[in-house]
Structures are given as C-alpha cells and as structure tokens.
C-alpha positions as CSV (number, residue, x, y, z in Angstrom):
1,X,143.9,114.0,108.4
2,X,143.1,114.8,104.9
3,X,139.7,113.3,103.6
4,X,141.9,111.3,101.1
5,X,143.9,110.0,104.0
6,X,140.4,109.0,105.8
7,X,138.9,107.5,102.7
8,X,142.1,105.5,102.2
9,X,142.2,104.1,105.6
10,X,138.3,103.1,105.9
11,X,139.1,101.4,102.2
12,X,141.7,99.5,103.6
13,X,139.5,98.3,106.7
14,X,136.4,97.5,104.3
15,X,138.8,95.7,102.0
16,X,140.6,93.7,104.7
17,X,137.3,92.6,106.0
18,X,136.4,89.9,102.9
19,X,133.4,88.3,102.7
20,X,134.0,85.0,104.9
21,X,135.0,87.2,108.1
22,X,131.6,87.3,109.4
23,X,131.5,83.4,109.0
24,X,135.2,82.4,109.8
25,X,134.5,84.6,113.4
26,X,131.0,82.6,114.0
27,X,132.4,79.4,113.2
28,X,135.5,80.0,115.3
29,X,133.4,81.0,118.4
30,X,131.6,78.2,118.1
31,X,134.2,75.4,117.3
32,X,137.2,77.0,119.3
33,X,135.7,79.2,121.7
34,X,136.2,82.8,123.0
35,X,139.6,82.2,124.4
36,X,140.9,81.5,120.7
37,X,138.9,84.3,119.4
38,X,140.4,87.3,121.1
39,X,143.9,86.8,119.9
40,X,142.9,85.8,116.3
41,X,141.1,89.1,116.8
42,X,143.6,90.9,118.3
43,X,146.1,89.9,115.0
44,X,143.6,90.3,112.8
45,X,142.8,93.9,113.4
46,X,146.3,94.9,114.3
47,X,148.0,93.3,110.8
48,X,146.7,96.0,108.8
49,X,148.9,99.1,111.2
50,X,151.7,96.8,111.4
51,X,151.7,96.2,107.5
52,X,151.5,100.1,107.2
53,X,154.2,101.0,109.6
54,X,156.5,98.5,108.0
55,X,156.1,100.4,104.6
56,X,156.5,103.3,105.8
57,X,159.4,102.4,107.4
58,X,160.6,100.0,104.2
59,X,159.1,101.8,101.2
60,X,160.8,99.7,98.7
61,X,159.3,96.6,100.1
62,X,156.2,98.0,97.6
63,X,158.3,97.7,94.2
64,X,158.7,93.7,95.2
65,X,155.5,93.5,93.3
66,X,157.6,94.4,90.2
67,X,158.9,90.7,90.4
68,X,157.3,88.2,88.1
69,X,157.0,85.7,90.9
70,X,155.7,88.3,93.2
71,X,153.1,89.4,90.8
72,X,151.8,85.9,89.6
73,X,151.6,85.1,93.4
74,X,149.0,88.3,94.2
75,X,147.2,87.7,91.0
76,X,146.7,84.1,92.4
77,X,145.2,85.7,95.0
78,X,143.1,87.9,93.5
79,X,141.4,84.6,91.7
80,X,141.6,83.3,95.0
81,X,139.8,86.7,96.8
82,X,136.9,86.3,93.8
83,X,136.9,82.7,94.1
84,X,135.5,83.0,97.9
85,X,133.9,86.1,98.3
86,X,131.3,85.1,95.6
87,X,131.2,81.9,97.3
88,X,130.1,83.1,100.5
89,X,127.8,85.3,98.9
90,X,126.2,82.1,97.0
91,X,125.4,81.1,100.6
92,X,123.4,84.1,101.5
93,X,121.6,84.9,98.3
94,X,122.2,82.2,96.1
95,X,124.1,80.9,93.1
96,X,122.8,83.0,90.3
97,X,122.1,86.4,92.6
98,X,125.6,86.2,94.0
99,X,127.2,86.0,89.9
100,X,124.8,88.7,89.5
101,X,125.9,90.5,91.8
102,X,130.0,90.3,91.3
103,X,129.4,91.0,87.4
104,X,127.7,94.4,88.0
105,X,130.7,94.8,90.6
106,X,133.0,93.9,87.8
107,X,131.4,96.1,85.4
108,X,131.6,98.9,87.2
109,X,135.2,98.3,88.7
110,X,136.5,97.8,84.9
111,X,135.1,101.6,84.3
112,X,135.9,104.0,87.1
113,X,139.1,101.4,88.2
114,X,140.8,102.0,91.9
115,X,138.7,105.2,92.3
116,X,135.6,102.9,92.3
117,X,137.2,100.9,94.7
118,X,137.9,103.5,97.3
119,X,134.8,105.5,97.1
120,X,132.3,102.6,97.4
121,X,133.9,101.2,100.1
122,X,132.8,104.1,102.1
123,X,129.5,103.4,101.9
124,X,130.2,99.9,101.8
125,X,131.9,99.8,105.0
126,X,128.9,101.8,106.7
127,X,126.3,99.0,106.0
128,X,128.9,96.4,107.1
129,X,128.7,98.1,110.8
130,X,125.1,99.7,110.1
131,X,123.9,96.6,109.3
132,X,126.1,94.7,112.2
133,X,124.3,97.5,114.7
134,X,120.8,96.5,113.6
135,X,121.5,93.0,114.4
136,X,122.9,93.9,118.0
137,X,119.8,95.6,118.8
138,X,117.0,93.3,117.3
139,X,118.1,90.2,118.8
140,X,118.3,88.7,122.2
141,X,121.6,89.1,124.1
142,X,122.9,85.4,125.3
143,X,125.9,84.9,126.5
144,X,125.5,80.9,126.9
145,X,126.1,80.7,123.2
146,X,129.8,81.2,123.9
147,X,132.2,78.5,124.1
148,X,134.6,78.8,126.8
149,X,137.2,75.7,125.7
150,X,140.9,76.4,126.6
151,X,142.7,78.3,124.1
152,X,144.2,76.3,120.6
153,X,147.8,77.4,121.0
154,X,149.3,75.9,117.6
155,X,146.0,77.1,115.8
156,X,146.7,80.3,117.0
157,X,149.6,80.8,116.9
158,X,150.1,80.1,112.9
159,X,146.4,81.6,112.5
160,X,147.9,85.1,113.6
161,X,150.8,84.4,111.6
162,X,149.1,84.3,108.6
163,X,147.0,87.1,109.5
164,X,149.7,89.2,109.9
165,X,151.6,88.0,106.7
166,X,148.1,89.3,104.8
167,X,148.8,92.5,103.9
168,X,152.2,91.7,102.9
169,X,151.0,90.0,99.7
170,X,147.7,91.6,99.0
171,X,147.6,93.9,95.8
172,X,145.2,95.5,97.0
173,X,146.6,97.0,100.0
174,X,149.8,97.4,98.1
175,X,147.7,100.0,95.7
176,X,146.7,101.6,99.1
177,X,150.0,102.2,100.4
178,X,151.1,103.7,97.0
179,X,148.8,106.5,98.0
180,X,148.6,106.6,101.9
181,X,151.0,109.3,103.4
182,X,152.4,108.5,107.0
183,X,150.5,106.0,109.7
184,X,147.7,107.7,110.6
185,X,145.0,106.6,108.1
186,X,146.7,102.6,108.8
187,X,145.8,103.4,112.0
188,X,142.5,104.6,111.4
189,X,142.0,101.2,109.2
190,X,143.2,99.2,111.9
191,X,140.7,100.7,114.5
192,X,137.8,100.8,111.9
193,X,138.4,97.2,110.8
194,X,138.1,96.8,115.0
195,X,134.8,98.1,115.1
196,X,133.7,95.9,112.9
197,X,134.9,92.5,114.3
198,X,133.5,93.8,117.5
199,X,130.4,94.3,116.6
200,X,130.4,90.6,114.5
201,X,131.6,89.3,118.2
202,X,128.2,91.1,119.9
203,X,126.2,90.1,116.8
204,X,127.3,86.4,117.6
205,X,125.5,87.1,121.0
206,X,122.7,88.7,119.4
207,X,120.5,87.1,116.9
208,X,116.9,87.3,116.3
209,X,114.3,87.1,113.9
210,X,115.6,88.7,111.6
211,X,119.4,88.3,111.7
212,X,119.7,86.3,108.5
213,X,117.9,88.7,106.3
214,X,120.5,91.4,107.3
215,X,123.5,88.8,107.8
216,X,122.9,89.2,103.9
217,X,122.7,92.6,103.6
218,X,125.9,92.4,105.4
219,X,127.7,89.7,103.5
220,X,126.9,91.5,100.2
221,X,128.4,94.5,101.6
222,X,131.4,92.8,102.8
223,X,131.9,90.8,100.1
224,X,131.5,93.0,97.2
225,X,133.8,96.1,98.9
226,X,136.8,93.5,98.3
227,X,135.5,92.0,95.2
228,X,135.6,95.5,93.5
229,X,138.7,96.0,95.5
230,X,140.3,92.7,94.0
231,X,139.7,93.9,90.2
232,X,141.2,97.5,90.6
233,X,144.6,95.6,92.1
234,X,144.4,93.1,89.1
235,X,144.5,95.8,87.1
236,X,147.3,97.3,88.6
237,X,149.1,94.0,88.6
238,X,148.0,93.1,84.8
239,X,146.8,95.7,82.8
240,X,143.1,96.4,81.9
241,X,142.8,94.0,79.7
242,X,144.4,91.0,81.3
243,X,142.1,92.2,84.0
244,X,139.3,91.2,82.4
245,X,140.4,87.8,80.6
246,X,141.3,86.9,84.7
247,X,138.5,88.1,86.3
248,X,136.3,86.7,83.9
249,X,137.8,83.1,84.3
250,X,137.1,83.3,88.1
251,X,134.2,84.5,87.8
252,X,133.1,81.4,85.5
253,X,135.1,78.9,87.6
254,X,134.0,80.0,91.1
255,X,132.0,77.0,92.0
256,X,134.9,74.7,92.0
257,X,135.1,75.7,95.4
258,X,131.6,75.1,96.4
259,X,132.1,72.0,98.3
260,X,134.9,73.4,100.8
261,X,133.7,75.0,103.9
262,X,134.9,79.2,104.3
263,X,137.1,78.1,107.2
264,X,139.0,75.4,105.4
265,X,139.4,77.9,102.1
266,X,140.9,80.3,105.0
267,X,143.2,78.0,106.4
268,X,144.6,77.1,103.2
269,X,145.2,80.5,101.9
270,X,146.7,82.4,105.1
271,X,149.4,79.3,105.6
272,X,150.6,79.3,102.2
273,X,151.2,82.7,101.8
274,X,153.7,82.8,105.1
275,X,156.2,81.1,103.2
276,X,156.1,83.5,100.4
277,X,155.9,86.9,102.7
278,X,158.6,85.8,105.0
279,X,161.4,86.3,102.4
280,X,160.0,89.2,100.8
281,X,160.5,90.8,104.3
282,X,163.6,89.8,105.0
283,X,165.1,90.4,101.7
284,X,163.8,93.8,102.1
285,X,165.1,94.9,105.9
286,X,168.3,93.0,104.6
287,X,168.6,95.6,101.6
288,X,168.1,98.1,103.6
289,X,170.8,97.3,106.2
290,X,173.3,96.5,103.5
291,X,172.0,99.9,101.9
292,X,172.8,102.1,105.3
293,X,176.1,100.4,105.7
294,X,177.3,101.6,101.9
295,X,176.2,98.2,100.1
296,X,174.0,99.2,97.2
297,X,171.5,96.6,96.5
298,X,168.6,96.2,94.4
299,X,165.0,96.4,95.6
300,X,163.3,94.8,92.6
C-alpha cells in the first residue's frame, strides 16, 4: 500500500473516532452493559469498510453531494461535528481552553486545507492509542466494573443502524474516498479505528491515578483530528469563504448544547440521518441497475 493510501485510511479512522467516542463507549458500559457494547462495537468499527466497499462498488454514489439538499444536509453536520466535539472538550479542559483550542485548529485548517487534515491526523491518531496504552498500564485492571445486563435489542439494533448510515453522509469521508484507490486503506481504517475502541474498552477496566489527566490528552486528540477534519469537508462542500462565515458561527454558538448529555447529542444525530442515507443508497444501486440494463439515468 502506498503511503498515501496508509495516511488516508488512518485519517479516516482518526476522523471517524469524534471526540464523544471515548465518553459514549464509557457511558454505554456502564448504563447498558458489555452485552450491548460488543455489537455497537462491532458496527461501529466495521461501517467505515462497508462505507468504502460500497463506493467502490457505486462510485457515483460520491457526486450525490452535488445535490443542494445533500449538501445543506452534511454541512448541517459539520455545525453539528463542531458543535460537540468542542463540547466534549469543554468537559476535559474547560470552556475557554477548549475555544482556544478549536480556533487554532480552525486557523490552521483554513491555511494548509484537507492536506492539514490528513497529515495531522497521523500524529493525532497515535496519541489517541498512545495515550489510551498509558492508561491500560497505569491503572488497576477490574473487571467488576462491567455491567453484565441482558442485551438492549431495539437500542441496538437502530444504534448500528445509524452507525452504519455514518459514513454515508459525512463530508468528510466523502473527501477521503475522492482520493482512496480500492479497499485496502478502508480496511486499514476499519481495523485502526478497532484498535482504538479496544483499547477505550480495556481503559474502561483500567483507571488509576492518573487516568483523567491523560483522558484529556486523549479527548483533545480525538476531538480536534475531526474538528480540523470537519473544516477541510466544509470547505469542500462551501467554498473557503463560506467556510469560514460557518465555522465561525458554530464556533460562537457551541454552548447551546451545553446542557445535553454526549449520549443524548449522539442519539439524536445517528437516527436522523438514517432517513436521509437510506434513499441516497437506494437511489444510487437503483441507477445503477437501470444503468446496466440500458436505462440511462442521472447520478446527480
């Protein structure tokens, strides 16, 4: 695999991740237990190869984001992505640090664009799991911290559903598949993006004394790789300027969602966007079938 390729596919994991995974896995272990976990898991990490081979197999699906409603609805997204990965950053460091911290990002995003994007989320993505390994080994393995509860069915069942429906209306994986050739660096992002929810599983089981000051380090980490990640597809989606007027207003606006918990924001965002990703799938394998049998149709 080309080192492109391999950058491409760990920005895709490291993008995926978003801040509030670390806190949406914790707070599902705790409130749904293990048995609810591992297939939200399972969905989670395997959307991003599924999304991949389905573009591979359906290129046009990608050009859907030429649509006006299409774009409006991953630029609502975007706000949405800003919106709660500074948010869970406020958590960590604070209200002021975690601005701070997603206008530098900004800044810097605005400059060097999707290139940015891609190379910081290699580093990015090593002190997720550096940061995830540190906590492993300085706490205290207990496993009585798990939850054991039979499994949610309905929860999980339209959990993974959105999950999978992700990618499907994310700009920013859109840009990535733009660029990625074949399967192999989706599934290099799918098995990266594994490590990492793994090792939040084990860190779950694992913390010590000084868990919180690197669940921080982590967080940042997390949350900025998509926050930088979220302004390159905006201004893919927008232009650079209407990238900034955007960006800017959800920056400014962010704590209207500071009384809403990270798993109720979650919730929220991967239901509604199943009803928006179902018929952009089948509208596409339906071109394509009416394309192959010597219908002509228009993939926007």
């Amino acid at each position: 695999m080309q080192i492109k390729q391999f950058k491409l596919g760990i920005s895709a994991a490291a993008s995926w991740a978003w801040g509030v995974s670390l806190g949406v896995s914790f707070s599902i272990l705790k409130t749904m237990g293990l048995h609810s976990f591992l297939p939200w898991a399972v969905c989670n990490i395997l959307s991003l190869f599924i999304y991949g081979a389905f573009v591979r197999k359906y290129p046009g699906y990608i050009k859907l984001k030429n649509s006006i409603f299409i774009k409006l609805a991953m630029i609502g997204i975007q706000i949405f992505c800003i919106w709660i990965n500074i948010r869970i950053m406020a958590t960590y460091i604070g209200n002021g640090w975690a601005t701070t911290v997603a206008t530098i990002i900004f800044l810097l995003t605005y400059k060097y664009k999707f290139k940015f994007s891609v190379e910081s989320d290699q580093w990015q993505y090593l002190a997720m799991v550096g940061g995830l390994v540190l906590v492993i080994l300085t706490g205290k393995f207990n496993l009585n911290v798990l939850n054991y509860q039979p499994v949610n069915v309905s929860w999980v069942v339209s959990a993974c559903i959105g999950l999978m429906a992700g990618p499907f209306l994310d700009g920013q994986q859109f840009q990535r598949a733009e660029r990625i050739k074949g399967v192999n660096p989706w599934l290099l992002a799918s098995l990266a993006f594994g490590l990492y929810l793994s090792l939040v599983f084990f860190a779950f089981l694992s913390q010590g004394a000084i868990s919180q000051i690197l669940f921080a380090i982590i967080i940042i980490a997390v949350a900025t790789s998509t926050l930088d990640s979220c302004i390159a597809a905006l201004q893919d989606l927008s232009g650079d300027i209407l990238a900034v007027v955007i960006s800017v207003a959800a920056l400014f606006s962010w704590p209207l969602f500071a009384t809403k918990t990270a798993t109720q924001i979650w919730t929220w965002y991967a239901t509604a966007r199943i009803f928006i990703v179902m018929p952009m799938i089948l509208y596409t394998v339906w071109g394509y079938r009416r394309w192959n049998n010597g219908k002509k149709i228009s993939i926007l």
